[in-house]
C-alpha positions as a Markdown table, in Angstrom:
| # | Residue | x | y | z |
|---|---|---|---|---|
| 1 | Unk | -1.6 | 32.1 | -22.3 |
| 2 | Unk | -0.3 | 35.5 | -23.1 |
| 3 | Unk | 3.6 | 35.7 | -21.7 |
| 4 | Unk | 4.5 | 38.3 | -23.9 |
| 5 | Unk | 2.6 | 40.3 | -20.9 |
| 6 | Unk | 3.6 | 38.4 | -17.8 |
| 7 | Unk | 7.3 | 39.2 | -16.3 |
| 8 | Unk | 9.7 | 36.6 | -17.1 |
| 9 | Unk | 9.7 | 36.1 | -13.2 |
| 10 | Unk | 6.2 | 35.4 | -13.1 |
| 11 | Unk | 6.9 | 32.6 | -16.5 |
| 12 | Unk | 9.8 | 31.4 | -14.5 |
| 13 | Unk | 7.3 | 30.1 | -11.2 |
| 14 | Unk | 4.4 | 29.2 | -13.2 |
| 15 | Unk | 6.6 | 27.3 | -15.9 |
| 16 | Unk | 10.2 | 26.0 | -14.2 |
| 17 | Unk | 11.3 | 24.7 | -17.4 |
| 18 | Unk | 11.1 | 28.3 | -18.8 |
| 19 | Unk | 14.7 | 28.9 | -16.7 |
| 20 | Unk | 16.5 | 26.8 | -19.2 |
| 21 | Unk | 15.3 | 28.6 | -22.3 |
| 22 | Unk | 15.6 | 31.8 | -21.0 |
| 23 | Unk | 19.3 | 31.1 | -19.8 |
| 24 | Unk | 20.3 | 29.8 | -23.0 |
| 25 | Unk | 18.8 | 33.4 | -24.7 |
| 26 | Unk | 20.3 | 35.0 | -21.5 |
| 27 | Unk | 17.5 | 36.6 | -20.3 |
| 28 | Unk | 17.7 | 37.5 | -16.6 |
| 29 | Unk | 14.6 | 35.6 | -15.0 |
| 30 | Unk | 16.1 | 35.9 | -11.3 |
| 31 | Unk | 17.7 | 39.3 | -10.4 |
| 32 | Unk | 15.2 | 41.2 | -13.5 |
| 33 | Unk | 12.5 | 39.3 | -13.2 |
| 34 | Unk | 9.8 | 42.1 | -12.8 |
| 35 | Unk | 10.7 | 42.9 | -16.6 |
| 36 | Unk | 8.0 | 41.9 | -19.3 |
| 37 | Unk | 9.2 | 39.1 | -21.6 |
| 38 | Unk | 8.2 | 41.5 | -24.6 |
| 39 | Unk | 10.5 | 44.3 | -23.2 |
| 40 | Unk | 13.3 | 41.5 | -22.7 |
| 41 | Unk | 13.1 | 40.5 | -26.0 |
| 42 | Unk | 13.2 | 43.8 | -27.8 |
| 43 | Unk | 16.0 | 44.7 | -25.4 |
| 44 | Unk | 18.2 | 42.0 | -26.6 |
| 45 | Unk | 17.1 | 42.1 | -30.2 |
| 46 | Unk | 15.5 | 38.8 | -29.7 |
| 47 | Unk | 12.6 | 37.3 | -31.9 |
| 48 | Unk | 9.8 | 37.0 | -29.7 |
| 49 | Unk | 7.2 | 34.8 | -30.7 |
| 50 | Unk | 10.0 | 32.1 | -31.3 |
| 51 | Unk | 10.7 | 32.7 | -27.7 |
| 52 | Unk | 6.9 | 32.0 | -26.7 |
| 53 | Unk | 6.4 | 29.1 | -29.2 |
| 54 | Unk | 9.8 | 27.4 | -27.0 |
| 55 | Unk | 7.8 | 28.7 | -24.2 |
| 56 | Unk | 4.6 | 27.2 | -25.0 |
| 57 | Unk | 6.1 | 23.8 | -26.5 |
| 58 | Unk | 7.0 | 23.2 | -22.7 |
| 59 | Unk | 4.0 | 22.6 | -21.6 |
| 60 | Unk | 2.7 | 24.0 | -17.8 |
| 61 | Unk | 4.3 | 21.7 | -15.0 |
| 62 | Unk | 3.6 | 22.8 | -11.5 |
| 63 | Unk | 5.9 | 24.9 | -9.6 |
| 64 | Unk | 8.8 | 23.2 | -8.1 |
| 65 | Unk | 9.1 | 24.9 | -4.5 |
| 66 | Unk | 7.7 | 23.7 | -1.6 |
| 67 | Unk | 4.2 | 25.7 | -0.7 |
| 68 | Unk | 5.0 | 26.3 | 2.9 |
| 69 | Unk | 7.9 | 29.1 | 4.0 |
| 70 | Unk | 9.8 | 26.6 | 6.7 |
| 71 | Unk | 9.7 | 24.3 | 4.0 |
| 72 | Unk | 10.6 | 26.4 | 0.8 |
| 73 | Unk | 13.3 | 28.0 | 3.2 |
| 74 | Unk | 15.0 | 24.1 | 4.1 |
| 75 | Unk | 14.8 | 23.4 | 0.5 |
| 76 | Unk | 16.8 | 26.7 | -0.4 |
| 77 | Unk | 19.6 | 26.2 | 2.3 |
| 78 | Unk | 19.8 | 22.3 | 1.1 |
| 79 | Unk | 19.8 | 22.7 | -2.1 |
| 80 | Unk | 21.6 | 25.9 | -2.7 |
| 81 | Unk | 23.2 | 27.4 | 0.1 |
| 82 | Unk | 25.1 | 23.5 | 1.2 |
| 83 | Unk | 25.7 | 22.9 | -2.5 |
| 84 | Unk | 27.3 | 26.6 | -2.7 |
| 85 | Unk | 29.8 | 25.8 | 0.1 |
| 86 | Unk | 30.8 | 22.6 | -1.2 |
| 87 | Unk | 31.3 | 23.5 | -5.1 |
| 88 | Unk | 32.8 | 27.2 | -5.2 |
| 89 | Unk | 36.2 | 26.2 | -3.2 |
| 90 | Unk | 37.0 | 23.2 | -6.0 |
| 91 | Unk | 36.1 | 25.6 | -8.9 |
| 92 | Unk | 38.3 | 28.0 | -7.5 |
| 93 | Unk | 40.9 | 25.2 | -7.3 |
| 94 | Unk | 40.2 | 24.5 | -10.5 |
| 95 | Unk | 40.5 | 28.4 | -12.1 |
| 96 | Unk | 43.8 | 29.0 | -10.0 |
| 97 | Unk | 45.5 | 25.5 | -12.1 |
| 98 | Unk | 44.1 | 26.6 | -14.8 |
| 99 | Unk | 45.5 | 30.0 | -14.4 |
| 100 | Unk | 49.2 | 29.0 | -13.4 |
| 101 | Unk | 49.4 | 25.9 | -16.3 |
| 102 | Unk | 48.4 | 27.9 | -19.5 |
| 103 | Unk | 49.3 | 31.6 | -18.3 |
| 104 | Unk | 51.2 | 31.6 | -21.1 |
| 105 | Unk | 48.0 | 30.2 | -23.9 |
| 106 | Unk | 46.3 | 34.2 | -25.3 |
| 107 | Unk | 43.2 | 32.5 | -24.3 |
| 108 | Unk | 43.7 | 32.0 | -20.4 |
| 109 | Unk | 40.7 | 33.3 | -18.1 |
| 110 | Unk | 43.2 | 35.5 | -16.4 |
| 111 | Unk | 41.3 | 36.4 | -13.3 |
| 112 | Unk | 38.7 | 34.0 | -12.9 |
| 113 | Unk | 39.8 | 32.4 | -9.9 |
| 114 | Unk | 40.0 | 36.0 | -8.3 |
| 115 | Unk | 36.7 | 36.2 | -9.6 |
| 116 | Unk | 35.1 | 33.3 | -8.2 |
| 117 | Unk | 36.6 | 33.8 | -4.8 |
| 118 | Unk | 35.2 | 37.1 | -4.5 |
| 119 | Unk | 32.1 | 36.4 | -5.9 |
| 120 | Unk | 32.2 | 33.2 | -3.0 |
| 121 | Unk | 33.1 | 35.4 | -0.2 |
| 122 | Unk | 30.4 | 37.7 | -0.6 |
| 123 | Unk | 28.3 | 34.9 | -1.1 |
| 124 | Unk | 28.6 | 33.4 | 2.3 |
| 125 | Unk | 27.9 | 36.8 | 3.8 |
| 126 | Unk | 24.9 | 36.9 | 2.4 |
| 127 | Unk | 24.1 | 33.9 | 3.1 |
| 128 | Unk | 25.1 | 33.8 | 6.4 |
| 129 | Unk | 23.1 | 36.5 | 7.2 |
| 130 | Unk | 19.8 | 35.3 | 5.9 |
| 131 | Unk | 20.2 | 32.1 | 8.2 |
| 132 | Unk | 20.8 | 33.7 | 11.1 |
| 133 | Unk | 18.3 | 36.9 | 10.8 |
| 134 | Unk | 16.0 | 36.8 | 7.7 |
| 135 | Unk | 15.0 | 33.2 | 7.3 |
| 136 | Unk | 14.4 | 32.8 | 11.4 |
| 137 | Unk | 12.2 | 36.3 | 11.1 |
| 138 | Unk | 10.6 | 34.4 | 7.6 |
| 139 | Unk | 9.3 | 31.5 | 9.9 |
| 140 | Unk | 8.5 | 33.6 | 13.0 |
| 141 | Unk | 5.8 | 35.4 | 10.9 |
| 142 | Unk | 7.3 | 38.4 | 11.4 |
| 143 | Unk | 5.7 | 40.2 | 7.9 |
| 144 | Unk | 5.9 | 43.6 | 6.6 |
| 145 | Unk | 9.0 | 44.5 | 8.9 |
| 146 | Unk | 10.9 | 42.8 | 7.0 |
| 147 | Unk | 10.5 | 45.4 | 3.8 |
| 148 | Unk | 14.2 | 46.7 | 4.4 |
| 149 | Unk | 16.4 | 43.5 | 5.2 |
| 150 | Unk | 14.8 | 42.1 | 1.6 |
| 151 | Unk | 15.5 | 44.7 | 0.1 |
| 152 | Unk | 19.2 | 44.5 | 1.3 |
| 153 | Unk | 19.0 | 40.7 | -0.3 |
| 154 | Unk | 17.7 | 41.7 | -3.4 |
| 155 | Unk | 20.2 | 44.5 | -4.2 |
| 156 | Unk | 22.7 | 41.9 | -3.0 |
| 157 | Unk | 21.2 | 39.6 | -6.1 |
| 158 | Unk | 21.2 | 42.3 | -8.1 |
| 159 | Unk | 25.0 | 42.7 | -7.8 |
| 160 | Unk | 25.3 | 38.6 | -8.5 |
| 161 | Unk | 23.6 | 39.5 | -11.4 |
| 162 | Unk | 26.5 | 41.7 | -12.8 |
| 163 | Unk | 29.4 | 39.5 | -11.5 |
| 164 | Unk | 27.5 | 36.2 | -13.2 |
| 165 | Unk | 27.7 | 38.0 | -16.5 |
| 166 | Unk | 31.0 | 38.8 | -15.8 |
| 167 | Unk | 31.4 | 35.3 | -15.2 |
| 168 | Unk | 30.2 | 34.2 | -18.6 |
| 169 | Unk | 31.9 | 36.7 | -20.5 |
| 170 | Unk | 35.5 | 35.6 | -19.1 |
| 171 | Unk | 35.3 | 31.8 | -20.0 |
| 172 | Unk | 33.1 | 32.5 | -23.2 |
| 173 | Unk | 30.0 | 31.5 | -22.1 |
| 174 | Unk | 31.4 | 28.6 | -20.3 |
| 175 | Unk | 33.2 | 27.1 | -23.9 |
| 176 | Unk | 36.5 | 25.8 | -23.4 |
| 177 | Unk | 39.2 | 26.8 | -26.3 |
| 178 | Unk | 40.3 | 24.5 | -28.8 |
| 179 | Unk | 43.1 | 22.2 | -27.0 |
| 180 | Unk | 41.6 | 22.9 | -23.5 |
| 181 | Unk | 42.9 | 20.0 | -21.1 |
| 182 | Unk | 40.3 | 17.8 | -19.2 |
| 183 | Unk | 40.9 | 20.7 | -16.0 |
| 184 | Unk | 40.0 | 23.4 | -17.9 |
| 185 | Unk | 37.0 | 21.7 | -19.7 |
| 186 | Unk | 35.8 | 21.1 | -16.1 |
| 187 | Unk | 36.5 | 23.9 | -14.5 |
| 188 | Unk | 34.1 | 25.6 | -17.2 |
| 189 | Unk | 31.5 | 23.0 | -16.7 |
| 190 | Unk | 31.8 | 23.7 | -13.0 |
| 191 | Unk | 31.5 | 27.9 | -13.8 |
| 192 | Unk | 28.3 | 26.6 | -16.2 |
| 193 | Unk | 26.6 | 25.0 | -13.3 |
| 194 | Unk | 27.5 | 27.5 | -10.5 |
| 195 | Unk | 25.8 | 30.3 | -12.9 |
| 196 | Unk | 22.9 | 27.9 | -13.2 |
| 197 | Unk | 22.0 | 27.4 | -9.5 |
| 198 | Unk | 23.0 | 31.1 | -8.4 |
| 199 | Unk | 20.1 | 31.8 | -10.7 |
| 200 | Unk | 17.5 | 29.0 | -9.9 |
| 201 | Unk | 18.5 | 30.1 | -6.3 |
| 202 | Unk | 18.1 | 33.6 | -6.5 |
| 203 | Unk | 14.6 | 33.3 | -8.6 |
| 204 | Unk | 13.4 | 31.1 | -5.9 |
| 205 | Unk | 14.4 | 33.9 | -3.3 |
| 206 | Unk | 13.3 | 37.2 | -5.4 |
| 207 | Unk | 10.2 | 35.8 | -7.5 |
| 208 | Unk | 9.0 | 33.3 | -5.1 |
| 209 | Unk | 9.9 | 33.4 | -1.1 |
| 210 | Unk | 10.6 | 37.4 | -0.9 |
| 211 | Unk | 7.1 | 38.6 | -2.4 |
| 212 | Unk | 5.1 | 36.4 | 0.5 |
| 213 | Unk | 6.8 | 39.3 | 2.4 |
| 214 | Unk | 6.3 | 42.4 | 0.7 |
């Protein structure tokens, strides 16, 4: 298979392993995905056929989402939405200890609890509103007049996009410092795995759920 000519949002629903290598080269598979994996790689000065031999050494396992829209939709509010709720407020617990213990260490993520609550509020907005309007239309069969509310969602990932990056580039790509106490190691493996889900979640909306629909 040639994926140097698929998007990486296509790689990322016909190979769900692929997420994990292209996090780890940080290529945007969920709010990007419509870009080539060739134009990725020359964006970020990356070596492309090592990319596709990681690629390929992963084999072809079957797509990880439910087949139907009712059940695709369940699986995204169970598995991201309910998990959302319950692990933002203790990472923001987390960030504000963090904060107020080692203000005083050169290397304290000044702002991330800020951060994460923002990024959290905004979050159950949106979320909100595609379980009461978008997800019920989804299910109702209600089709192409749906072009505009999805396209509100995706600029609304497309913004999540910018904040995660934000979010990695504040804790260091989720490394604790030297000395960190077992808070702060946690609270960055915490920021690791929200960043994680928010993108499995939104490539399940953008790449897999949303094109049914337009």
């Amino acid at each position: 298979m040639a994926l140097q000519h698929l998007s990486v949002g296509e790689i990322a629903v016909i190979m769900p392993a692929a997420t994990a290598v292209f996090r780890r080269h940080k290529i945007d598979f969920c709010c990007k995905g419509d870009a080539l994996l060739a134009s990725e790689a020359e964006r970020r000065g990356l070596d492309l056929a090592a990319i596709e031999a990681e690629l390929h050494a992963l084999g072809s396992p079957g797509v990880h989402a439910p087949a139907e829209v009712p059940d695709l939709i369940a699986h995204i509010i169970e598995r991201y939405h309910k998990v959302h709720r319950l692990e933002f407020p203790a990472v923001i617990e987390m960030a504000r200890r963090v904060e107020s213990v080692h203000q005083d260490r050169a290397d304290c993520p000044r702002g991330l609890a800020e951060l994460l609550s923002n990024m959290f509020e905004d979050l159950e907005d949106h979320q909100h509103k595609e379980e009461a309007i978008l997800f019920p239309a989804m299910i109702a069969g209600m089709g192409t007049v749906l072009r505009h509310p999805i396209a509100r969602m995706m600029q609304d990932h497309e913004e999540l996009g910018e904040l995660l990056a934000f979010l990695a580039d504040l804790t260091d790509d989720f490394v604790p410092p030297d000395g960190a106490c077992s808070t702060w190691r946690a609270l960055y493996a915490g920021c690791s795995k929200l960043d994680a889900d928010l993108r499995e979640h939104v490539h399940l909306e953008n790449n897999i759920l949303f094109r049914r629909f337009v």
